[in-house]
C-alpha positions in Angstrom: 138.7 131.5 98.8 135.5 133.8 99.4 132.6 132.9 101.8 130.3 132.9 99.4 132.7 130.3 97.0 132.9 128.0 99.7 129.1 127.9 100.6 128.1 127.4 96.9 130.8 124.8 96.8 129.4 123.0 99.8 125.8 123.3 98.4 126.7 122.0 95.0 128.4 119.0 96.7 125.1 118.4 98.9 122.8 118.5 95.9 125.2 116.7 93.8 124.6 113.8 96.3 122.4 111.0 95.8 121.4 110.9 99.0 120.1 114.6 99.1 117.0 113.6 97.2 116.0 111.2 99.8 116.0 114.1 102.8 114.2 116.2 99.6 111.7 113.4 99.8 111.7 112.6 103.6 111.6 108.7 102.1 111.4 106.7 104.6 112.9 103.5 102.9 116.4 105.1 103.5 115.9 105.1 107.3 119.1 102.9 108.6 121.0 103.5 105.5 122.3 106.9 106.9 122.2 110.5 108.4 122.1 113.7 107.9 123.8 117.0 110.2 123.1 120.2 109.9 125.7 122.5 110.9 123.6 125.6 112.1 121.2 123.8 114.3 124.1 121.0 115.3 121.9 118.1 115.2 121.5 115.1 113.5 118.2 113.5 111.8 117.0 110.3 109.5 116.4 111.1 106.5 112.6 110.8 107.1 112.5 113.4 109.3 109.8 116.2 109.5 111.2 118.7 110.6 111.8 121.8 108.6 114.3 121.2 105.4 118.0 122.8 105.9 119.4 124.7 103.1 121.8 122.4 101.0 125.2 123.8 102.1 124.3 123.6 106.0 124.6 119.8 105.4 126.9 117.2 105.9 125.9 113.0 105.5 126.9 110.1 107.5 127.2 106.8 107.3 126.1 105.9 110.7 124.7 108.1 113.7 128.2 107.4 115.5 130.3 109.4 112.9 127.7 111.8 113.2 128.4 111.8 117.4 131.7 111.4 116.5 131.8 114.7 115.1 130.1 116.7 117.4 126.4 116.4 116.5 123.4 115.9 118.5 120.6 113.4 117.7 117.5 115.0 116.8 114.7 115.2 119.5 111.7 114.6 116.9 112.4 111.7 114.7 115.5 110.1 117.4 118.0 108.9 114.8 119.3 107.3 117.5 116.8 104.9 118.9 113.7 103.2 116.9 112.1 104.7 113.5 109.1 106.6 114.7 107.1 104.3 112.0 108.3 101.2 114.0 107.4 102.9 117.1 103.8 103.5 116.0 103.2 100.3 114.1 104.7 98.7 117.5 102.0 100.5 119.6 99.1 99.6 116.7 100.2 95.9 117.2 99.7 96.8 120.6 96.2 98.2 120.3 95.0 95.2 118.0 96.2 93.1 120.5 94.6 94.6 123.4 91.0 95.0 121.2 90.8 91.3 119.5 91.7 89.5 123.3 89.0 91.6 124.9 85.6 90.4 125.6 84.0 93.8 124.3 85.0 96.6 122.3 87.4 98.7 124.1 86.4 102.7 123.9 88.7 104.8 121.8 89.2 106.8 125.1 90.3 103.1 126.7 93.0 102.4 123.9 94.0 106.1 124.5 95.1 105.5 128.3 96.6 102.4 127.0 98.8 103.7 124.5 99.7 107.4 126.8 97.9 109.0 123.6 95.6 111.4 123.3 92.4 110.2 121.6 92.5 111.6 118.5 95.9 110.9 118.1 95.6 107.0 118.5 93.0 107.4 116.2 94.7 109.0 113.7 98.0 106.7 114.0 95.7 103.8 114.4 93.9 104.5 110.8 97.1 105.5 109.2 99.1 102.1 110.1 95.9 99.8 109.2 93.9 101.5 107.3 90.6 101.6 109.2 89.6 103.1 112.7 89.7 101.1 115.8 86.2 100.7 115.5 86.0 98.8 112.2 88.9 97.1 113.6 86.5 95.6 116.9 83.9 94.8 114.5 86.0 93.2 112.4 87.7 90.7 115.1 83.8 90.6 116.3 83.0 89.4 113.4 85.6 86.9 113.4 85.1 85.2 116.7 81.6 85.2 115.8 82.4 83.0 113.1 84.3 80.8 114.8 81.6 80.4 118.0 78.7 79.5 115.7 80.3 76.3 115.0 81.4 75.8 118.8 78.1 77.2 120.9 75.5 74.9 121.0 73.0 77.8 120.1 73.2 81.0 117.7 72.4 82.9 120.8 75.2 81.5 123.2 77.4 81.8 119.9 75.9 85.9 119.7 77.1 86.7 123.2 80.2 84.7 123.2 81.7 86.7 120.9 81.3 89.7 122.4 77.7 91.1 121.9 75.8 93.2 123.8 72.6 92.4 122.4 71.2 90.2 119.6 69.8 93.0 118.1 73.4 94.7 117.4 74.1 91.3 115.7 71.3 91.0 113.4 71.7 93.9 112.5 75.2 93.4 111.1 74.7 89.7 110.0 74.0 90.1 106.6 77.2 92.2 106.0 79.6 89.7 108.0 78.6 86.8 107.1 76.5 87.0 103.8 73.3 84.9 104.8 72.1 84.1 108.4 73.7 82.9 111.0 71.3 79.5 111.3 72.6 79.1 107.5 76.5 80.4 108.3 76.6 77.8 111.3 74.6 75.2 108.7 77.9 75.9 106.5 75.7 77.6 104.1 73.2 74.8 104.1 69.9 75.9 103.3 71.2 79.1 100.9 70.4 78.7 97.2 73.5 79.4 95.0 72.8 79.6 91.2 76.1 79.5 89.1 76.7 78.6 85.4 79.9 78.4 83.8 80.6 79.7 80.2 84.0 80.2 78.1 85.0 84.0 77.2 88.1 85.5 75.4 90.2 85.2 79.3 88.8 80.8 79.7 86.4 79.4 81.3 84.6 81.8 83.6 82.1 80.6 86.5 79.4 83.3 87.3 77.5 82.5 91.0 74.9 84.5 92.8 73.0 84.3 96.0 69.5 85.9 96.6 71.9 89.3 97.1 73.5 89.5 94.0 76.2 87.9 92.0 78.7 86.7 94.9 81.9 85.2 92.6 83.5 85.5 89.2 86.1 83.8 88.9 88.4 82.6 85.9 90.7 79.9 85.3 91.7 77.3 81.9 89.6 74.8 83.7 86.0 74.4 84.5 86.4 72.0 87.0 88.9 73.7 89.1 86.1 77.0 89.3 83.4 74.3 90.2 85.6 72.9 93.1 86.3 76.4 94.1 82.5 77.2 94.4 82.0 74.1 96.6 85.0 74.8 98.7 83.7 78.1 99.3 79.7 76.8 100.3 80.3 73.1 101.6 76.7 72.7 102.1 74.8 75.2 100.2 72.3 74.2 97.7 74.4 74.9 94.2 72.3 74.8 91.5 73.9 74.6 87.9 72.4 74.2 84.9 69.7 76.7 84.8 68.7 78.0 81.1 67.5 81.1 83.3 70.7 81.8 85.2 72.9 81.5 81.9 71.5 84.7 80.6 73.1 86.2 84.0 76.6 84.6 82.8 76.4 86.1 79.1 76.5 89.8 80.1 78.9 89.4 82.8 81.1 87.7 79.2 79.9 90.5 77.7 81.0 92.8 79.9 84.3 91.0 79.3 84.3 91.5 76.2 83.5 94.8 75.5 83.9 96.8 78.9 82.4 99.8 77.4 79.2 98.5 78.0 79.3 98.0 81.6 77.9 95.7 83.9 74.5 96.5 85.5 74.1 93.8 87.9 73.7 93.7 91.5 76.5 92.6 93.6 77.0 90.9 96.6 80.0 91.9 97.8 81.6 90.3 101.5 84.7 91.6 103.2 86.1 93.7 105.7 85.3 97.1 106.4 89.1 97.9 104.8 88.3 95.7 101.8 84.9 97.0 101.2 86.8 100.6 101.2 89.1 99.2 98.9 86.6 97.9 96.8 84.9 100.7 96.1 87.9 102.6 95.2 88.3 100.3 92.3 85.4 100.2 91.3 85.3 104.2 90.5 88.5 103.7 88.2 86.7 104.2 85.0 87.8 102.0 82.2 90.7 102.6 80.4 92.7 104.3 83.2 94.9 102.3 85.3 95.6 103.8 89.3 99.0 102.7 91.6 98.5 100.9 95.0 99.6 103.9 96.6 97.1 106.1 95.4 94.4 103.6 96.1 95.7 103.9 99.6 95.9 107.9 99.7 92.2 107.6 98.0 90.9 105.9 100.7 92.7 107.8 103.6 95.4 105.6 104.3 98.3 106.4 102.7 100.6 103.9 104.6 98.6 100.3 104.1 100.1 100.0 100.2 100.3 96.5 101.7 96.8 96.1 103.0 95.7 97.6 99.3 97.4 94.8 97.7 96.1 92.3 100.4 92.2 93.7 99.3 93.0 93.5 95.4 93.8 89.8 96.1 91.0 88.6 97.9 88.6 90.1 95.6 86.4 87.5 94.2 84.5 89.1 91.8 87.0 89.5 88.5 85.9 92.1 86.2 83.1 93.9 88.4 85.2 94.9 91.1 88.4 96.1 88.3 91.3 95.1 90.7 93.3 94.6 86.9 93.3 98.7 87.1 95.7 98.9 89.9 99.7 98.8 89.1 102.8 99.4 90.6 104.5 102.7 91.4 106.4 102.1 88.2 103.6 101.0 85.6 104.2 97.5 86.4 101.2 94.7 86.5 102.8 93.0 89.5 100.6 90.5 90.2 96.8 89.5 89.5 94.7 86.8 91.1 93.7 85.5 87.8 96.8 85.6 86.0 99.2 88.7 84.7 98.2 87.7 81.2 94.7 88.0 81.7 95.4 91.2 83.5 97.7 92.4 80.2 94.6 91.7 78.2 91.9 93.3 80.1 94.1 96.9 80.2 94.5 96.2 76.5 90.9 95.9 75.9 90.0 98.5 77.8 92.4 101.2 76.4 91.9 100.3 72.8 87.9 101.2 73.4 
């Protein structure tokens, strides 16, 4: 047999293979499942590895990395078929990182996490953002934030609670107050005492729908078959705020956002306020430029937003959203058109995309 028989016979057989698409792909998800040698270079990779693609009849699969040893190959230097995925190895150092900044009494410099992980700067960052989704700097805020929380109901004053969680000034915390914690801290620590809440609960085409604001903006929407169950979730949410119901005022707030239920096309001019985490609040406004009508994946949401690896953290976002409808979470599907799941309900969410793409 000719040469050039055998090497389209070999290539054919490569491409033929199932597996070939994967190391097309670099898909990660068949990491583990098997290997790949290339007869020029005589090594062996994952199927995830970077490195430049060989040509289809310089390749031969394995089932494991021994049969590749077995038959004379070398493990690859840059993706280490051999030893740990490099995606575990960098979501092991993250871990790391997070550790090291959320047990330290102030925000560690990205130049400090840098010595700690034997990275260059720009490199931690840029593995940092990609694993969680935001910098390491959101990241300190964020567990800031958090333990700031938790000391204003432990310190006996909002200034001991201020510096206990890692301030370097009061100033730096007033300043972000309002976005951490949605009111002041003397009300946060109060358990939202002292903050007026106006809700009203009204019946649309989805059930009942409870529609609450705070001076900010409208703070919930949130949707259920019961009324009762949305009230109790108001009061879980602000133990000791001053809800007030029953305002003739406040319904008028409640019929646009049915409205806007209703008939999407007509949007929803109301002023929000929106609390979350720096990632959520990226997520958030991802959605919310998804224009009606159009659905987007959770993996796009994450490419949209810079990180394409926290499809997770996306998902984890759409479900804490508390404001139904105004921040479209219903827009975002699965890979493969599917509604997965929805806060409120997959039906409601099957309605809402019908709604919107019959307009």
């Amino acid at each position: 047999m000719k040469m050039s028989r055998q090497i389209e016979m070999r290539a054919a057989t490569t491409t033929a293979d199932p597996r070939w698409a994967a190391v097309q792909t670099r898909d990660a998800r068949a990491d583990g499942q098997f290997c790949y040698a290339v007869r020029t270079t005589g090594v062996y990779c994952r199927p995830s590895c970077a490195a430049r693609l060989p040509r289809p009849e310089n390749v031969e699969f394995f089932a494991t990395a021994a049969e590749a040893v077995g038959a004379g190959y070398r493990p690859c230097r840059r993706c280490s078929p051999s030893g740990r995925a490099p995606s575990q190895q960098q979501a092991e150092m993250v871990a790391g990182l997070c550790r090291q900044i959320a047990l330290a009494e102030r925000p560690p410099t990205l130049e400090e996490l840098a010595r700690a992980a034997n990275l260059s700067p720009f490199h931690v960052h840029r593995v940092f953002k990609a694993v969680t989704g935001t910098t390491p700097r959101a990241y300190a805020r964020a567990c800031r934030a958090a333990r700031m929380k938790a000391t204003l109901n432990a310190e006996e004053t909002v200034t001991g609670a201020i510096y206990a969680a890692g301030y370097g000034s009061s100033g730096r915390f007033y300043e972000e107050a309002g976005r951490t914690l949605g009111m002041s801290a003397g009300s946060y620590r109060a358990g939202g005492a002292r903050q007026q809440i106006r809700f009203a609960v009204g019946q649309c085409s989805l059930g009942a729908i409870l529609v609450a604001s705070t001076e900010r903006g409208v703070c919930a929407i949130l949707i259920d078959d019961d009324p009762d169950v949305l009230v109790r979730d108001l009061q879980d949410r602000f133990p000791r705020a001053d809800l007030i119901g029953g305002d003739a005022d406040y319904e008028r707030v409640v019929a646009t956002v049915v409205g806007f239920v209703e008939a999407p096309g007509l949007g929803l001019d109301l002023p929000l306020d929106v609390r979350g985490t720096a990632f959520q609040m990226r997520v958030w406004q991802a959605l919310q430029a998804i224009p009606a009508g159009e659905t987007v994946t959770y993996t796009a949401i994450a490419e949209r937003i810079g990180a394409p690896k926290a499809v997770r953290a996306v998902a984890g976002a759409c479900a804490a959203n508390r404001l139904a409808v105004a921040i479209p979470c219903h827009r975002v599907v699965r890979s493969d058109g599917g509604l997965s799941g929805y806060r409120w309900g997959v039906e409601r969410k099957r309605l809402l995309l019908a709604r919107e793409a019959a307009k």
